[in-house]
C-alpha positions in Angstrom: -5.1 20.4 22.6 -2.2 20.9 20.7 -1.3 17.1 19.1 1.4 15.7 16.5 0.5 16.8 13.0 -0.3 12.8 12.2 -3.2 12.2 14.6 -5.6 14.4 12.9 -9.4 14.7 13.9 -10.2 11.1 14.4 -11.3 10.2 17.9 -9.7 7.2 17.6 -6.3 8.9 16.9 -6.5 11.3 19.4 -7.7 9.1 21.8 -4.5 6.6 21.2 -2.5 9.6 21.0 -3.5 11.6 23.9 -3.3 8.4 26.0 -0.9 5.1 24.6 1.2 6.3 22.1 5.0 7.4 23.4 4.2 6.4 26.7 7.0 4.0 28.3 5.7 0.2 28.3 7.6 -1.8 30.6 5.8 -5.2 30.6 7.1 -7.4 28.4 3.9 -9.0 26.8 2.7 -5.6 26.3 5.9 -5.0 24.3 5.5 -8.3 22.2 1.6 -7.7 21.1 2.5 -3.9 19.9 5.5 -5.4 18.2 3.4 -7.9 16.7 0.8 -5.5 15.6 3.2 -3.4 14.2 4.1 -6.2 12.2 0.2 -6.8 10.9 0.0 -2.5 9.7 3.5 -3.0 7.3 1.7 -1.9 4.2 -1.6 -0.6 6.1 -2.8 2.8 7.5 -2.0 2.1 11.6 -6.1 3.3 12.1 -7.0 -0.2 10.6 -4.9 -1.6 13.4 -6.4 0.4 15.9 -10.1 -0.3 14.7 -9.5 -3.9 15.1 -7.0 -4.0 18.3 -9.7 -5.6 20.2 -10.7 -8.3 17.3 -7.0 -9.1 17.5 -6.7 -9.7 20.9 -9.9 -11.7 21.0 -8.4 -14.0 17.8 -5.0 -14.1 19.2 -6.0 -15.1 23.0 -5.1 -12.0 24.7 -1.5 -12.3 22.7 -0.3 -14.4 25.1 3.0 -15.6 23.6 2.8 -19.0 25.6 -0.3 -19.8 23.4 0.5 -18.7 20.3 4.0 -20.8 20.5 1.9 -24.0 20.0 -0.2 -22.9 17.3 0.1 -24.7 13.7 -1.7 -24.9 10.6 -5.5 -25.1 11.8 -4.9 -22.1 14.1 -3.7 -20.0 11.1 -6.5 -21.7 9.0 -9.0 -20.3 12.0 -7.3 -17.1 12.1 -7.5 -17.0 7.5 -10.9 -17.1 8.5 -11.7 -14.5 10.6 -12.9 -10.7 9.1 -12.3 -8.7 12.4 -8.1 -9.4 11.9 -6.2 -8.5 8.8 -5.9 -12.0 7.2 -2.6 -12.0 5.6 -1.0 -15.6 6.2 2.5 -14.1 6.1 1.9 -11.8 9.2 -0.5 -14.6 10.6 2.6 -17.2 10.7 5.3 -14.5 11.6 3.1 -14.1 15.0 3.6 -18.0 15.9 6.9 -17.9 15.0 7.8 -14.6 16.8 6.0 -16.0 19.9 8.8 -18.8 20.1 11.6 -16.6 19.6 9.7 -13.9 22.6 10.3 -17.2 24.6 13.4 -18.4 23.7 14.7 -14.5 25.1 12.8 -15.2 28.3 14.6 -18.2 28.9 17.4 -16.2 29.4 16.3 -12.7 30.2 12.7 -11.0 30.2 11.6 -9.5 26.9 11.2 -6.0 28.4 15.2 -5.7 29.7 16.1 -7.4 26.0 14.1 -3.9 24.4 14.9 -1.7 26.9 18.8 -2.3 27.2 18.6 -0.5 23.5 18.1 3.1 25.1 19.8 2.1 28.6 16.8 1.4 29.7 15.2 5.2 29.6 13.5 7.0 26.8 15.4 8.7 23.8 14.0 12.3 24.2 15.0 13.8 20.9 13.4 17.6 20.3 11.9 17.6 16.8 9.9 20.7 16.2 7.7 19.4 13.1 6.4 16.3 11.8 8.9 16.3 8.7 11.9 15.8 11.1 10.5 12.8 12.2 12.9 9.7 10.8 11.3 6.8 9.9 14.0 4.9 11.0 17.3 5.0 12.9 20.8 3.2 13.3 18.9 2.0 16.4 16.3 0.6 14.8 18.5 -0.9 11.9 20.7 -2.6 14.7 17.3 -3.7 17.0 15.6 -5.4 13.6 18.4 -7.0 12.5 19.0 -8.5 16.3 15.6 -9.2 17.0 15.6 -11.1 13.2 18.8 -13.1 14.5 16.3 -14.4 17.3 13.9 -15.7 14.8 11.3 -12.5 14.7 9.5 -11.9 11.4 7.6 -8.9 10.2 10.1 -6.6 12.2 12.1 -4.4 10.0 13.8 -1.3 10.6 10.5 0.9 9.7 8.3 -1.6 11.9 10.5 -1.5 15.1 10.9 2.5 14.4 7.1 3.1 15.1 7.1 0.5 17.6 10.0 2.1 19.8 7.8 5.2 19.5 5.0 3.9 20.3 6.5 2.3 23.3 8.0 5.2 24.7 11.6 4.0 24.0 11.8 7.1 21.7 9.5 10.1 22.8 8.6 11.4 19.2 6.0 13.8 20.4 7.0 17.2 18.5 8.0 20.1 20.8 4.8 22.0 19.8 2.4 18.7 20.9 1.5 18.9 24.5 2.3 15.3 24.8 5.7 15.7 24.4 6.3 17.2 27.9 3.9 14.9 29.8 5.7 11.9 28.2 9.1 13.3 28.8 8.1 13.2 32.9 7.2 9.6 32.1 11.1 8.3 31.5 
């Protein structure tokens, strides 16, 4: 199978690339826990992420923002404790917080029409033919992090919410040559 030049030979990266990765995510907790563990990989390959998804969601209660809203300082002291997560108190704290600003936008609209009113509510299909003309970042995403920071979110810079959109499916980033790119595109 023809695949994006950043997956590489790891069955772990093809797997999350042949099968999550680009495609559309319309429920809004969904959204909120990739945004969340986009925010955990800043600085980190996003294979540590992916070798631990499960150990987060096991720490973080499923990432059930409703939960995590009520969490203080012994929750993030439990959480400093646990090997399976990446224990970085910043990120750790971000999460709480950016579970009570995911429900202060529900109050008023879901989290999922908040994301997808960015693109309309359909995919960006842009046609890049290599790796290299990937951006790592867009007016888009400038606009969506700084709006999503007005609402109280941490951790969710322009680079961040970039990789999330793609990873999402709001932007279809498959290269022209991956045969993802297609099946995604039929996805919208």
């Amino acid at each position: 199978m023809e695949r994006c030049g950043w997956v590489g030979t790891d069955p772990i990266y093809e797997h999350y690339h042949d099968t999550d990765w680009g495609v559309p995510e319309r429920d809004s907790r969904a959204l909120w826990e990739k945004l969340i563990l986009d925010g955990f990989q800043a600085g980190l390959s996003w294979i540590t992420i992916l070798k631990k998804r499960e150990n987060f969601r096991d720490a973080f209660e499923g990432f059930h923002p409703h939960i995590i809203a009520t969490w203080g300082e012994a929750d993030v002291e439990r959480l400093l404790q646990n090997a399976g997560i990446i224990r970085h108190r910043g990120k750790i704290e971000a999460a709480i917080t950016n579970a009570q600003a995911y429900l202060r936008i529900e109050e008023s609209q879901s989290f999922a029409d908040f994301c997808w009113d960015y693109v309309d509510g359909a995919p960006l299909q842009p046609r890049y033919a290599s790796l290299a003309e990937v951006p790592t970042q867009t007016p888009l995403s400038v606009q969506m992090s700084k709006d999503l920071k007005n609402a109280g979110f941490k951790f969710c810079g322009p680079t961040i919410v970039y990789a999330w959109m793609e990873a999402v499916g709001m932007v279809n980033d498959h290269v022209l040559t991956c045969e993802r790119h297609e099946v995604v595109r039929g996805m919208g």
